[in-house]
mmCIF file as gemmi writes it, N, C-alpha and C atoms, coordinates in Angstrom:
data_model
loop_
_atom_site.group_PDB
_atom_site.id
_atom_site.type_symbol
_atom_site.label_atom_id
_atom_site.label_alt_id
_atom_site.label_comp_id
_atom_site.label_asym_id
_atom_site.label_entity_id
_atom_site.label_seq_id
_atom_site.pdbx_PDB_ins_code
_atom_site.Cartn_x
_atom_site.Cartn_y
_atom_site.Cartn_z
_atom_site.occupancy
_atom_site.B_iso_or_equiv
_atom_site.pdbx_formal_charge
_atom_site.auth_seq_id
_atom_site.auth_asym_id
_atom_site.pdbx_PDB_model_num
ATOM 1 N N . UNK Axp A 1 ? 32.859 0.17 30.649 1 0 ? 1 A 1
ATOM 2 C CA . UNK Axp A 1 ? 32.485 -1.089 30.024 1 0 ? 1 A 1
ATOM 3 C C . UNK Axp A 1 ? 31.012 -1.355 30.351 1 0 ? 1 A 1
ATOM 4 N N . UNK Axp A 2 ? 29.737 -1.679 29.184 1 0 ? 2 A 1
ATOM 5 C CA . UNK Axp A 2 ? 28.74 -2.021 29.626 1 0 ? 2 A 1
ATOM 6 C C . UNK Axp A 2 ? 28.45 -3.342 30.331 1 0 ? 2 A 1
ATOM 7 N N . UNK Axp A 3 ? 27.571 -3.094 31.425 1 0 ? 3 A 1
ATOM 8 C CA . UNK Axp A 3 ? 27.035 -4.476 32.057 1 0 ? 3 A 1
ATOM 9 C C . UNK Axp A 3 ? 26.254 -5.466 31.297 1 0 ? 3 A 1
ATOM 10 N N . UNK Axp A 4 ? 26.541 -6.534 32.073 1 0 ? 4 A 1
ATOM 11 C CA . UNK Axp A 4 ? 25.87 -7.701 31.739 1 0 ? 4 A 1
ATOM 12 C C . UNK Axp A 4 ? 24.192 -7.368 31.278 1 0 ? 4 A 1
ATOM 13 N N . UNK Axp A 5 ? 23.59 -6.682 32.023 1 0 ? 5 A 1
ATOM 14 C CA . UNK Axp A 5 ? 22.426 -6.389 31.394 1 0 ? 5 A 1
ATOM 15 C C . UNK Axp A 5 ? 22.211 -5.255 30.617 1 0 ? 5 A 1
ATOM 16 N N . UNK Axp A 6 ? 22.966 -4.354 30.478 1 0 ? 6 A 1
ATOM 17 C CA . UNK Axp A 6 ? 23.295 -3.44 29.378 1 0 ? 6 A 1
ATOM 18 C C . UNK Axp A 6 ? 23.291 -4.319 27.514 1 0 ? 6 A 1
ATOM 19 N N . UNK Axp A 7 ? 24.327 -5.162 28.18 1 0 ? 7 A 1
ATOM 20 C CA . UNK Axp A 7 ? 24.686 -5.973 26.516 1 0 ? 7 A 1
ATOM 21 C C . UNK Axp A 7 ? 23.464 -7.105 26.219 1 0 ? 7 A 1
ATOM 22 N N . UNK Axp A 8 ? 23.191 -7.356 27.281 1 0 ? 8 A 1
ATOM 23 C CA . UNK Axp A 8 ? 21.811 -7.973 27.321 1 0 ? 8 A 1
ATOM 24 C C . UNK Axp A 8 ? 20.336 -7.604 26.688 1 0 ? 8 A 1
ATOM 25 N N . UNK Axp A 9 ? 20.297 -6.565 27.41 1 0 ? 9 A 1
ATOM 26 C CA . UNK Axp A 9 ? 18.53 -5.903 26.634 1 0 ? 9 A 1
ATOM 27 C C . UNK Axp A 9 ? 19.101 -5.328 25.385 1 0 ? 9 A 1
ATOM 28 N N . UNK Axp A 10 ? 20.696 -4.636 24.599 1 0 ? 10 A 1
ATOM 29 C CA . UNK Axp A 10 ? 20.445 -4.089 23.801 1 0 ? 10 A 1
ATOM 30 C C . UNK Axp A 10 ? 20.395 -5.379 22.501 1 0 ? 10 A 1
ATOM 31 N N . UNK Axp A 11 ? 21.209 -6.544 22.901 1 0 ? 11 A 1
ATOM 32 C CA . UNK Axp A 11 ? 20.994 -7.743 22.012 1 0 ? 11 A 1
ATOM 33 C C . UNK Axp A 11 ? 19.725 -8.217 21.707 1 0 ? 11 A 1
ATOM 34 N N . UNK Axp A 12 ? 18.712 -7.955 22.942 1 0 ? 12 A 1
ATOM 35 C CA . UNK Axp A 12 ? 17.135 -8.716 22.591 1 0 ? 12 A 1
ATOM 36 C C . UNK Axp A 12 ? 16.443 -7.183 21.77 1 0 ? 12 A 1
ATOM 37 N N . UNK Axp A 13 ? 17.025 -6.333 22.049 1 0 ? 13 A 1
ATOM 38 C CA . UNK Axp A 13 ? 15.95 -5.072 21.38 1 0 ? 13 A 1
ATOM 39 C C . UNK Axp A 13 ? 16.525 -5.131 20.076 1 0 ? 13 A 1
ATOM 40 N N . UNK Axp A 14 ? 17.671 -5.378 19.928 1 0 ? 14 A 1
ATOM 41 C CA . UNK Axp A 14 ? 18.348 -5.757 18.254 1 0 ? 14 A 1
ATOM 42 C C . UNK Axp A 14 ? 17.65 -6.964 17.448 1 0 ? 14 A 1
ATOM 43 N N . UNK Axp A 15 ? 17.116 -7.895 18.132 1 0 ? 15 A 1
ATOM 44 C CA . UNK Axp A 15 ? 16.405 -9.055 17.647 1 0 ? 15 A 1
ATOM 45 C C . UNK Axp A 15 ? 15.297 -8.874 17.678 1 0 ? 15 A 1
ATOM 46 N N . UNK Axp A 16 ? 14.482 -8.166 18.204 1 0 ? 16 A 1
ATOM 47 C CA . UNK Axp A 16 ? 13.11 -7.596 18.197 1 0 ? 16 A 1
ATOM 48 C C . UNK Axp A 16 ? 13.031 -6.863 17.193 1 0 ? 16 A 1
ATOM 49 N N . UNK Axp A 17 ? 13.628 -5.932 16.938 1 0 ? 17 A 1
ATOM 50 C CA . UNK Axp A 17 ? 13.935 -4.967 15.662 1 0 ? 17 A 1
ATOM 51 C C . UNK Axp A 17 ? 13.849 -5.958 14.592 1 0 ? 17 A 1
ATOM 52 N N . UNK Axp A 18 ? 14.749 -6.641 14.244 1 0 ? 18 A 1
ATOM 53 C CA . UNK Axp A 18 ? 15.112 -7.842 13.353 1 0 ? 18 A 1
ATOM 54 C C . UNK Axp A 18 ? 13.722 -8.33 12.972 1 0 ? 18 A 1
ATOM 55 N N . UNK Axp A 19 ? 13.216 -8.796 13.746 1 0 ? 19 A 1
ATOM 56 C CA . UNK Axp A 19 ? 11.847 -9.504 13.657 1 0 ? 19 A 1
ATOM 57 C C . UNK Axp A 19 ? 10.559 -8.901 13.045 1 0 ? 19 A 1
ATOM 58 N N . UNK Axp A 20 ? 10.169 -7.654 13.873 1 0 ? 20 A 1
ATOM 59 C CA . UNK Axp A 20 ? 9.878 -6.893 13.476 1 0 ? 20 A 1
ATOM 60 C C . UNK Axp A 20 ? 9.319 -6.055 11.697 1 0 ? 20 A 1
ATOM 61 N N . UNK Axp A 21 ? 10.779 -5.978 11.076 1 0 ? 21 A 1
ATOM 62 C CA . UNK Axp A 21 ? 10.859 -5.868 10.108 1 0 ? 21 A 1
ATOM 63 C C . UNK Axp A 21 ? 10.525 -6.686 8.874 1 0 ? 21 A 1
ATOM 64 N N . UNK Axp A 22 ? 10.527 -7.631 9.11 1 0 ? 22 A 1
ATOM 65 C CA . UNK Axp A 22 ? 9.953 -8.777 8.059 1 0 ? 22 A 1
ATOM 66 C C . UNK Axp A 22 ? 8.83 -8.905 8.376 1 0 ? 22 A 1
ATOM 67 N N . UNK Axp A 23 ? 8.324 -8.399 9.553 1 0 ? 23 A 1
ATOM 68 C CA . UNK Axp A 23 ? 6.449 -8.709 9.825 1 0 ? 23 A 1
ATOM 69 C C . UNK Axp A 23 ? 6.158 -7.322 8.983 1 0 ? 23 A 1
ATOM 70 N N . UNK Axp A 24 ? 6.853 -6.079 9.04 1 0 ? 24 A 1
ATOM 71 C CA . UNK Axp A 24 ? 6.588 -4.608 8.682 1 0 ? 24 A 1
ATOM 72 C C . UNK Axp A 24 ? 6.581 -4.792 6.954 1 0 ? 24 A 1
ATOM 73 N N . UNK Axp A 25 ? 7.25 -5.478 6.394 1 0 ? 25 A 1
ATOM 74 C CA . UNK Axp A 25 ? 7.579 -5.527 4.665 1 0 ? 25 A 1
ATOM 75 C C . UNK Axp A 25 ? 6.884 -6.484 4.584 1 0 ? 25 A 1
ATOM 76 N N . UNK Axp A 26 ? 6.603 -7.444 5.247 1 0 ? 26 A 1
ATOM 77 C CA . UNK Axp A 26 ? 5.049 -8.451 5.5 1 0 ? 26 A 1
ATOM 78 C C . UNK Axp A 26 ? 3.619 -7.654 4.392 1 0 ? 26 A 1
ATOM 79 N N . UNK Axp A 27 ? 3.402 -6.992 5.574 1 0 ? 27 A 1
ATOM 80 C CA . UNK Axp A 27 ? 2.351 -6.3 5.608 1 0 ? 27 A 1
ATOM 81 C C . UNK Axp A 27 ? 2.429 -5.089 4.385 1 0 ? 27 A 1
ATOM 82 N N . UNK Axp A 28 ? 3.557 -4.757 4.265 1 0 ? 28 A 1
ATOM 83 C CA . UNK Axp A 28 ? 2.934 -3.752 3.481 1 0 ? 28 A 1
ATOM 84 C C . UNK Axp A 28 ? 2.892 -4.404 2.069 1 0 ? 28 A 1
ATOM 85 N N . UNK Axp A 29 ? 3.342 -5.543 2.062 1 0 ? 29 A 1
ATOM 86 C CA . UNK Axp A 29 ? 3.307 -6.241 0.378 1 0 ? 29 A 1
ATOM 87 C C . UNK Axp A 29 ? 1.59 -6.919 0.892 1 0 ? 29 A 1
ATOM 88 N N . UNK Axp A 30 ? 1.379 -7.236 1.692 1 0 ? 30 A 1
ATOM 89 C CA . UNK Axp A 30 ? -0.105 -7.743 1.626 1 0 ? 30 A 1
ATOM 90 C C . UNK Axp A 30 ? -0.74 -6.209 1.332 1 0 ? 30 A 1
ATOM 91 N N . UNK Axp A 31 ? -0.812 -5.184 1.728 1 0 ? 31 A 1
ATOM 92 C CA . UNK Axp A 31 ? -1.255 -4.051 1.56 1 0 ? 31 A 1
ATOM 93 C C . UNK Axp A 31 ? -1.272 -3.894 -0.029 1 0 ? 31 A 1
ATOM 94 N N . UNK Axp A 32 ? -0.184 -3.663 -0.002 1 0 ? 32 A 1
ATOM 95 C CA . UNK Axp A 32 ? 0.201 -3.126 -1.737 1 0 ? 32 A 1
ATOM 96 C C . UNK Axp A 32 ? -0.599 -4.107 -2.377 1 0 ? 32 A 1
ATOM 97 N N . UNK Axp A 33 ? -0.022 -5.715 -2.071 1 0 ? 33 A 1
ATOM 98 C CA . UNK Axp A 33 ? -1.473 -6.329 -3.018 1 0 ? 33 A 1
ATOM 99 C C . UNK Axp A 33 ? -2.953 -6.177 -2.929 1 0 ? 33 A 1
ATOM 100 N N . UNK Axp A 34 ? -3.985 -6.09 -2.032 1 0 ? 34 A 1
ATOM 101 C CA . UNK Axp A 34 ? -4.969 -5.129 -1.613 1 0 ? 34 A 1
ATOM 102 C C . UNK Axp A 34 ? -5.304 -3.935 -2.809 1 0 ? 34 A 1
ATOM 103 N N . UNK Axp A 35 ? -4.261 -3.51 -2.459 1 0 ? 35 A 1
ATOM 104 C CA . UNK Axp A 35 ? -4.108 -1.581 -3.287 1 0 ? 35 A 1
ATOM 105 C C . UNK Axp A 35 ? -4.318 -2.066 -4.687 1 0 ? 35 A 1
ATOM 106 N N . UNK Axp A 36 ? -3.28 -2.874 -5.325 1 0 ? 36 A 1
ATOM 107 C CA . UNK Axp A 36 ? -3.342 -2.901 -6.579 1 0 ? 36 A 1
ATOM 108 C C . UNK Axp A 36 ? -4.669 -3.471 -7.396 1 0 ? 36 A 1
ATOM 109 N N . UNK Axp A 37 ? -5.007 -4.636 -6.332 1 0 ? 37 A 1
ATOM 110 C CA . UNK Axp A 37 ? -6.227 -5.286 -6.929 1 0 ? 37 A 1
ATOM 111 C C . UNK Axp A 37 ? -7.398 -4.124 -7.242 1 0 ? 37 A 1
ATOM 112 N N . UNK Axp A 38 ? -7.29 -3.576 -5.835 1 0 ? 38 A 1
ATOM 113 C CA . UNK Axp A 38 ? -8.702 -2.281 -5.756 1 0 ? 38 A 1
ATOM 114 C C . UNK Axp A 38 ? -8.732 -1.716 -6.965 1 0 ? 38 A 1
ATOM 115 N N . UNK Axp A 39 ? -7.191 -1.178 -7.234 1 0 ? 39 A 1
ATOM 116 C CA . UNK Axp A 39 ? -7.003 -0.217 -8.22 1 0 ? 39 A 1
ATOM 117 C C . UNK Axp A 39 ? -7.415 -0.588 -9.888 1 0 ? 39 A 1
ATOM 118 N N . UNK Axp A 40 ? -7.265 -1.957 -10.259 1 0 ? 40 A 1
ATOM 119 C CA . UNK Axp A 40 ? -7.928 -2.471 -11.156 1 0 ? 40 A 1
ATOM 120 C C . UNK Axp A 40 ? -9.141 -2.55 -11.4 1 0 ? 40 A 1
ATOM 121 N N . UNK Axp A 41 ? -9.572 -2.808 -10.324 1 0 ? 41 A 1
ATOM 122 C CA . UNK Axp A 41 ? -11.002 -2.954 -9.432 1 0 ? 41 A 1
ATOM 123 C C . UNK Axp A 41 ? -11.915 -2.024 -10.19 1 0 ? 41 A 1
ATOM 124 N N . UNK Axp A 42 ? -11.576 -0.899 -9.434 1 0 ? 42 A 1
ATOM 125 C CA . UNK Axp A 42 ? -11.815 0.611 -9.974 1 0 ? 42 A 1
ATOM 126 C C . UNK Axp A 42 ? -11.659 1.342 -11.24 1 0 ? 42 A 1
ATOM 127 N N . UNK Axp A 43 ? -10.519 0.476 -12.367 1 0 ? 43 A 1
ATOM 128 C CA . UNK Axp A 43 ? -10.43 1.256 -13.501 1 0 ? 43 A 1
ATOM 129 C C . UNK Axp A 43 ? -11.634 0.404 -14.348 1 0 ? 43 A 1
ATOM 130 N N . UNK Axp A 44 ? -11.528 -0.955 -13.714 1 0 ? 44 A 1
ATOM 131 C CA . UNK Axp A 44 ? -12.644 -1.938 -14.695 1 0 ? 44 A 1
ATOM 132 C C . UNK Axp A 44 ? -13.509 -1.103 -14.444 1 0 ? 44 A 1
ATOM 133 N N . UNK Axp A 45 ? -13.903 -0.745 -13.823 1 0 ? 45 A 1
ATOM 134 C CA . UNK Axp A 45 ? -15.261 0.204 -13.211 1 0 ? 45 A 1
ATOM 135 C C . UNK Axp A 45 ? -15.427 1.475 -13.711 1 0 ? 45 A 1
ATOM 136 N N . UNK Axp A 46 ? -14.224 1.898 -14.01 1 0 ? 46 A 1
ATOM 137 C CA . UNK Axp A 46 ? -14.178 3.712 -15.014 1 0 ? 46 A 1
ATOM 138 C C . UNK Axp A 46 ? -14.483 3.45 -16.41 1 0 ? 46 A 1
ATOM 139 N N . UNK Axp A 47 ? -13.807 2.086 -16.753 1 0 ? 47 A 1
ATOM 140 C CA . UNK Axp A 47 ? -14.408 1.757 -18.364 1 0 ? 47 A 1
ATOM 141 C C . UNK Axp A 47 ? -16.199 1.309 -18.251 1 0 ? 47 A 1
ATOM 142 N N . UNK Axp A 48 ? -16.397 0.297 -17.58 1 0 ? 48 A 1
ATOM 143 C CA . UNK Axp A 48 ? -17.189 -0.113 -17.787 1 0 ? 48 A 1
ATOM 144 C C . UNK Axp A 48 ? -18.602 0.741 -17.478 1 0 ? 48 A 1
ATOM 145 N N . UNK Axp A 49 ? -18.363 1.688 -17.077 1 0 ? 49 A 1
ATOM 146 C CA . UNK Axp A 49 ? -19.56 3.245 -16.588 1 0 ? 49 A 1
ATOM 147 C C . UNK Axp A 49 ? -18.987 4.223 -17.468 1 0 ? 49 A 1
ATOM 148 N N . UNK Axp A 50 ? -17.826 4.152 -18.294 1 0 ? 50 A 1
ATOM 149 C CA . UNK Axp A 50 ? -18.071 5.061 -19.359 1 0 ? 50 A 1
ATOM 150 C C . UNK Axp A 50 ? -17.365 6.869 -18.985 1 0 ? 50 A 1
ATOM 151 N N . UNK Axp A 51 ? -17.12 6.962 -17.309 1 0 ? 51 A 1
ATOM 152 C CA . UNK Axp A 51 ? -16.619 7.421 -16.726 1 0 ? 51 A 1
ATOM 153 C C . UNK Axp A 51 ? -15.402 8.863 -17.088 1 0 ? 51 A 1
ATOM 154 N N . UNK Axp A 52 ? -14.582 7.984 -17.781 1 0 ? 52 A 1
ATOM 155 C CA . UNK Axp A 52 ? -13.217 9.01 -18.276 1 0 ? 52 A 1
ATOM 156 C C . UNK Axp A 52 ? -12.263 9.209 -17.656 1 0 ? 52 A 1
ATOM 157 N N . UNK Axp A 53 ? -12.031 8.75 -16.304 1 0 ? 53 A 1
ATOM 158 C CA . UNK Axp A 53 ? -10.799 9.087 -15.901 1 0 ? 53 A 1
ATOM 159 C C . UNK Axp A 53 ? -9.882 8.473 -16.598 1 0 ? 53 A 1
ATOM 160 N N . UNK Axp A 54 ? -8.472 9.653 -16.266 1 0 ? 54 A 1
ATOM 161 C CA . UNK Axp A 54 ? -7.501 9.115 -16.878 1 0 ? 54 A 1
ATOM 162 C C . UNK Axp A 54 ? -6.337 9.287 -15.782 1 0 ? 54 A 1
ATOM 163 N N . UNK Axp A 55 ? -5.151 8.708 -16.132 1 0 ? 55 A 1
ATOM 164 C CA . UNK Axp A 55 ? -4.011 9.461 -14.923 1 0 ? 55 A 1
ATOM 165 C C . UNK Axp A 55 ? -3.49 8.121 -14.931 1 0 ? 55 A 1
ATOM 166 N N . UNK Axp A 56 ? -2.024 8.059 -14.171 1 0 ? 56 A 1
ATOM 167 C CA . UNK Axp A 56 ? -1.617 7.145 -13.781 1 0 ? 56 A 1
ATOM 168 C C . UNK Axp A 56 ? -2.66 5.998 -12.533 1 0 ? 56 A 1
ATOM 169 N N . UNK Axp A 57 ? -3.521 6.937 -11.681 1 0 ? 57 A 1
ATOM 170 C CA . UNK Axp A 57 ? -4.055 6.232 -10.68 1 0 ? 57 A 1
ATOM 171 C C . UNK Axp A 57 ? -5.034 5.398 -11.673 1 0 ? 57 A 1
ATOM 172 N N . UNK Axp A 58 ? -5.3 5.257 -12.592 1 0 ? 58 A 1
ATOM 173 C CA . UNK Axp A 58 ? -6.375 4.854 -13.508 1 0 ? 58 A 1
ATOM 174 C C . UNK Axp A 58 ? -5.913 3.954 -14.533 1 0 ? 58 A 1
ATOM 175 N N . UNK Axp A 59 ? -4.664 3.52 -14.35 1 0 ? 59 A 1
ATOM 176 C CA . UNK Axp A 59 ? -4.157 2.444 -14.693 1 0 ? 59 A 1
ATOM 177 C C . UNK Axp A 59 ? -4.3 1.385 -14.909 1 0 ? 59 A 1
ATOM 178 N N . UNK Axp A 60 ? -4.366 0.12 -15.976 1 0 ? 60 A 1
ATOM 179 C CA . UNK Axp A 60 ? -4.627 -0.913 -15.995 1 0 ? 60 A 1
ATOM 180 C C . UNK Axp A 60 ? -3.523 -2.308 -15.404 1 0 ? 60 A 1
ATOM 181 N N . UNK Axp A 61 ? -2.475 -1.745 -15.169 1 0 ? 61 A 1
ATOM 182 C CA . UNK Axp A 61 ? -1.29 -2.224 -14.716 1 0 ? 61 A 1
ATOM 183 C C . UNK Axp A 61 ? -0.945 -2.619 -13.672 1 0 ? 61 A 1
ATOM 184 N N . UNK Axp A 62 ? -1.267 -3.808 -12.913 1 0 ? 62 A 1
ATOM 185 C CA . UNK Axp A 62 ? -1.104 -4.061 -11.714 1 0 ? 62 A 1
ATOM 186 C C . UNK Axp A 62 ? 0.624 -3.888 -11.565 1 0 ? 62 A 1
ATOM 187 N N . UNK Axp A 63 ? 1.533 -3.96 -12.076 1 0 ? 63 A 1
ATOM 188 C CA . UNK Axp A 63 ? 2.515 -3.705 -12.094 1 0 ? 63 A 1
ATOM 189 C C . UNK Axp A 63 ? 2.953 -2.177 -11.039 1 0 ? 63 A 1
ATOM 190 N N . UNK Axp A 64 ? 2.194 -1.71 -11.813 1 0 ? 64 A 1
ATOM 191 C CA . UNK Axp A 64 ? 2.435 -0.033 -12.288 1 0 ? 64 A 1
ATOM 192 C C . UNK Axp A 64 ? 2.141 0.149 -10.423 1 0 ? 64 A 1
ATOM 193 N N . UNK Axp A 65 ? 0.822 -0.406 -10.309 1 0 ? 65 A 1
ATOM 194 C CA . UNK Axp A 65 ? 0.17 -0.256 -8.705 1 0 ? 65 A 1
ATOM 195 C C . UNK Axp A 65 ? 1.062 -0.504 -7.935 1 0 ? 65 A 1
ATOM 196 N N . UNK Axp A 66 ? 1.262 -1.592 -7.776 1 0 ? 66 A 1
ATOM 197 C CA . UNK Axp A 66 ? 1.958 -2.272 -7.08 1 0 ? 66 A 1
ATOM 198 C C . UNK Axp A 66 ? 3.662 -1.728 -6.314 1 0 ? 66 A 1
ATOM 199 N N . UNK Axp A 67 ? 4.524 -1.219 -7.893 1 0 ? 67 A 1
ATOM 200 C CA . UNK Axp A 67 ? 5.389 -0.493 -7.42 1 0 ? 67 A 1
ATOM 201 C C . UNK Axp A 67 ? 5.47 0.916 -6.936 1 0 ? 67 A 1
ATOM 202 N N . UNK Axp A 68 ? 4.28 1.479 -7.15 1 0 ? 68 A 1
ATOM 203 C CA . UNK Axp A 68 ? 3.893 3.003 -6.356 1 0 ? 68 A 1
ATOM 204 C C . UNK Axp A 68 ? 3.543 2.531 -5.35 1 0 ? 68 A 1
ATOM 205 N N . UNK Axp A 69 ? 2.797 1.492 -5.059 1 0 ? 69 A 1
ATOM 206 C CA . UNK Axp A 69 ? 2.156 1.417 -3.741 1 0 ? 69 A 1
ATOM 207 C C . UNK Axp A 69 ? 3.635 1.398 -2.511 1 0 ? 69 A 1
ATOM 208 N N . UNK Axp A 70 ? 5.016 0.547 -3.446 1 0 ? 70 A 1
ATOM 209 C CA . UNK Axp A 70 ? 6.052 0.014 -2.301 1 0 ? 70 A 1
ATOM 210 C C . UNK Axp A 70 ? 6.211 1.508 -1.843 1 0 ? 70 A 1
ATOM 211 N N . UNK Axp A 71 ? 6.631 2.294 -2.32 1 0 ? 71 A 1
ATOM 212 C CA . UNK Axp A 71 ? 6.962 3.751 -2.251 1 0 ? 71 A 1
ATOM 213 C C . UNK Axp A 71 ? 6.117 4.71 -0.868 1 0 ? 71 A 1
ATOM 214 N N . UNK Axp A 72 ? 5.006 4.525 -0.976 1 0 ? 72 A 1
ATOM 215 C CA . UNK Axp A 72 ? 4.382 4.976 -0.233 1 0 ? 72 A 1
ATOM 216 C C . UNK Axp A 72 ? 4.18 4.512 1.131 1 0 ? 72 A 1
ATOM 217 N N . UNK Axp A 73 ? 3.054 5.053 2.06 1 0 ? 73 A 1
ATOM 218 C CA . UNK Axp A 73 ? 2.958 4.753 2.975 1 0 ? 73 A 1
ATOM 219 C C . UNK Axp A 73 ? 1.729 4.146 3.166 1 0 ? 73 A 1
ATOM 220 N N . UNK Axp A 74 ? 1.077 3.279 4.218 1 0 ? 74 A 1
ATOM 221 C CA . UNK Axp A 74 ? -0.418 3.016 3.882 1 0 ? 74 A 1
ATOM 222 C C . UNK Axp A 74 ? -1.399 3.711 4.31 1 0 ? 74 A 1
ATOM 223 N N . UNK Axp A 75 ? -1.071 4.65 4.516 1 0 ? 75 A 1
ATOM 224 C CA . UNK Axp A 75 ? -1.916 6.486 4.81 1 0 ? 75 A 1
ATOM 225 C C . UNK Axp A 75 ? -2.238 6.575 3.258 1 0 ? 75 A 1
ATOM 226 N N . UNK Axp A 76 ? -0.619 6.861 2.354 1 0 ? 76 A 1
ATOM 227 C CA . UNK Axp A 76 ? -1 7.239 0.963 1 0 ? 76 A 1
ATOM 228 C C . UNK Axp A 76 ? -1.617 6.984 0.352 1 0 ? 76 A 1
ATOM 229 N N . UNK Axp A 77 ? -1.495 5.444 0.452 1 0 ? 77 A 1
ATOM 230 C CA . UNK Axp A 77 ? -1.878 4.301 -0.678 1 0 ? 77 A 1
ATOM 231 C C . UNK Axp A 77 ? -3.804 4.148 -0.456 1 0 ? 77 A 1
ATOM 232 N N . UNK Axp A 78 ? -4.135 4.278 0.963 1 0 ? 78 A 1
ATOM 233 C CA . UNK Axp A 78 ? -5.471 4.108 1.115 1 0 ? 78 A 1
ATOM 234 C C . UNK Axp A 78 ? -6.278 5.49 0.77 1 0 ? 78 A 1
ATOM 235 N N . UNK Axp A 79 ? -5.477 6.198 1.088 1 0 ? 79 A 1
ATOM 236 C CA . UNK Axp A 79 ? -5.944 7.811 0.524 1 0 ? 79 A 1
ATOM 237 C C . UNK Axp A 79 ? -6.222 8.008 -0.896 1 0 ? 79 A 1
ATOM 238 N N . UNK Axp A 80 ? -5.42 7.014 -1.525 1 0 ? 80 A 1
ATOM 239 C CA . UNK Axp A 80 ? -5.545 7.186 -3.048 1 0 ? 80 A 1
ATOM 240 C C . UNK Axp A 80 ? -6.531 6.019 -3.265 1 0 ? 80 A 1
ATOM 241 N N . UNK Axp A 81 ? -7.038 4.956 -3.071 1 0 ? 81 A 1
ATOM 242 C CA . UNK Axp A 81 ? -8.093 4.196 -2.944 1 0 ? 81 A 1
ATOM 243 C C . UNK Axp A 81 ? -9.187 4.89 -3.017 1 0 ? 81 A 1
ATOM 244 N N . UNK Axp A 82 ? -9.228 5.118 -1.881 1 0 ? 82 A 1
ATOM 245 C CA . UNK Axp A 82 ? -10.355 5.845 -1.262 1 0 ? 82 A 1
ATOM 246 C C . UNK Axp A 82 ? -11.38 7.686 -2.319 1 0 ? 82 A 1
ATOM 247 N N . UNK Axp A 83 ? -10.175 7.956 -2.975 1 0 ? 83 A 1
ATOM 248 C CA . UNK Axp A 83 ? -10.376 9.31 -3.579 1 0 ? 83 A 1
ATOM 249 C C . UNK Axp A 83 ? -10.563 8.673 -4.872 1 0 ? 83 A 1
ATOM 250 N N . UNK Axp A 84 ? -10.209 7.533 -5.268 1 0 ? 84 A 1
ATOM 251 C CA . UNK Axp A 84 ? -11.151 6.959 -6.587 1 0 ? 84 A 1
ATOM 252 C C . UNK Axp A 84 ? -12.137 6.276 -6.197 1 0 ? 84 A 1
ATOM 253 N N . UNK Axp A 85 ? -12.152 5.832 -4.99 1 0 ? 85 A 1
ATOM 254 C CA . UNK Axp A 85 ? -13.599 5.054 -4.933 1 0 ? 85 A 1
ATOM 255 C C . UNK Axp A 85 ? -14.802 6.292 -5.044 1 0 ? 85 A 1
ATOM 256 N N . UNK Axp A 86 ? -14.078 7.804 -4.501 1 0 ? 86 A 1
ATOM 257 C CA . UNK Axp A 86 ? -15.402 8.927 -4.481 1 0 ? 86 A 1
ATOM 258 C C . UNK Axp A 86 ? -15.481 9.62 -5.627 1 0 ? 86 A 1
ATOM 259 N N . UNK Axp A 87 ? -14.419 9.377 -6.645 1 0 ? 87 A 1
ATOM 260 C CA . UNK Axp A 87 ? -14.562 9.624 -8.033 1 0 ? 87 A 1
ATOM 261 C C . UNK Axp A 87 ? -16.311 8.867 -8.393 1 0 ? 87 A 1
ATOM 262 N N . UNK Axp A 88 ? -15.816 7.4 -8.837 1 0 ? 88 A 1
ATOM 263 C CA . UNK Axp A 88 ? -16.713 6.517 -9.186 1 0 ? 88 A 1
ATOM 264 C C . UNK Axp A 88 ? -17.967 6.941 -8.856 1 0 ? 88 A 1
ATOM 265 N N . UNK Axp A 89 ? -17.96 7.369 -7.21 1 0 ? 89 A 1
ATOM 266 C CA . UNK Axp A 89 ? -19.252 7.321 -6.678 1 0 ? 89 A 1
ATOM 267 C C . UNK Axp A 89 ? -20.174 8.674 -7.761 1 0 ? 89 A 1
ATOM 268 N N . UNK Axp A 90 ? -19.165 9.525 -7.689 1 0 ? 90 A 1
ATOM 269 C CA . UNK Axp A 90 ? -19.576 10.472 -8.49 1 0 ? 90 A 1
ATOM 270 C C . UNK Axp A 90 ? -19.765 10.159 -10.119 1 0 ? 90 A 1
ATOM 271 N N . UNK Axp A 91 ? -19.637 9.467 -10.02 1 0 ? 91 A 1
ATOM 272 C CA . UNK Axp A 91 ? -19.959 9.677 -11.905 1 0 ? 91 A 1
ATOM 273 C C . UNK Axp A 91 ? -21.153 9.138 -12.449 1 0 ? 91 A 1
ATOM 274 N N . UNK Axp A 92 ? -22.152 10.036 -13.264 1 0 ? 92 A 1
ATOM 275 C CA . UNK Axp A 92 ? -23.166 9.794 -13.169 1 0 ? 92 A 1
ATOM 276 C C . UNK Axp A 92 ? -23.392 9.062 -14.705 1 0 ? 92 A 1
ATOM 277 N N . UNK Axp A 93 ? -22.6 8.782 -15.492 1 0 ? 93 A 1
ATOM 278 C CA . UNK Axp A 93 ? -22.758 8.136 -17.025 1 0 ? 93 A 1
ATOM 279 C C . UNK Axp A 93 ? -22.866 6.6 -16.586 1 0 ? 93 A 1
């Protein structure tokens, strides 16, 4: 039979967990919103330089962002930011 402090710390590490998790899906919906804005950000920016990308990442759809972004991780999601922001940088039209 577990002890009193056995049933003890595993009840507060169960509520820590608990807690936890709504700060973790917190954050990554502030993230994802972040992501998606950028990502608009960036296609206004592929039209408006004349540019050409195309692809899903090049999307006008905050929608579209938004639910790839839940999917991912925020390694992914900034990785994919980041590799259109060095698109842009590159485009010389």
């Amino acid at each position: 039979m577990p002890s009193l402090k056995t049933v003890a710390f595993v009840s507060l590490a169960a509520g820590v967990c608990a807690l936890a998790a709504p700060r973790t899906a917190l954050a990554q919906t502030a993230g994802c919103a972040w992501y998606a804005d950028t990502a608009i950000k960036q296609q206004q920016e592929n039209e408006q330089r004349r540019c050409g990308f195309k692809g899903a990442e090049w999307s006008a759809n905050r929608q579209a962002h938004l639910a790839w972004c839940a999917t991912q991780s925020p390694d992914s999601w900034k990785a994919q930011a980041q590799n259109r922001q060095r698109m842009l940088a590159g485009c010389r039209k």
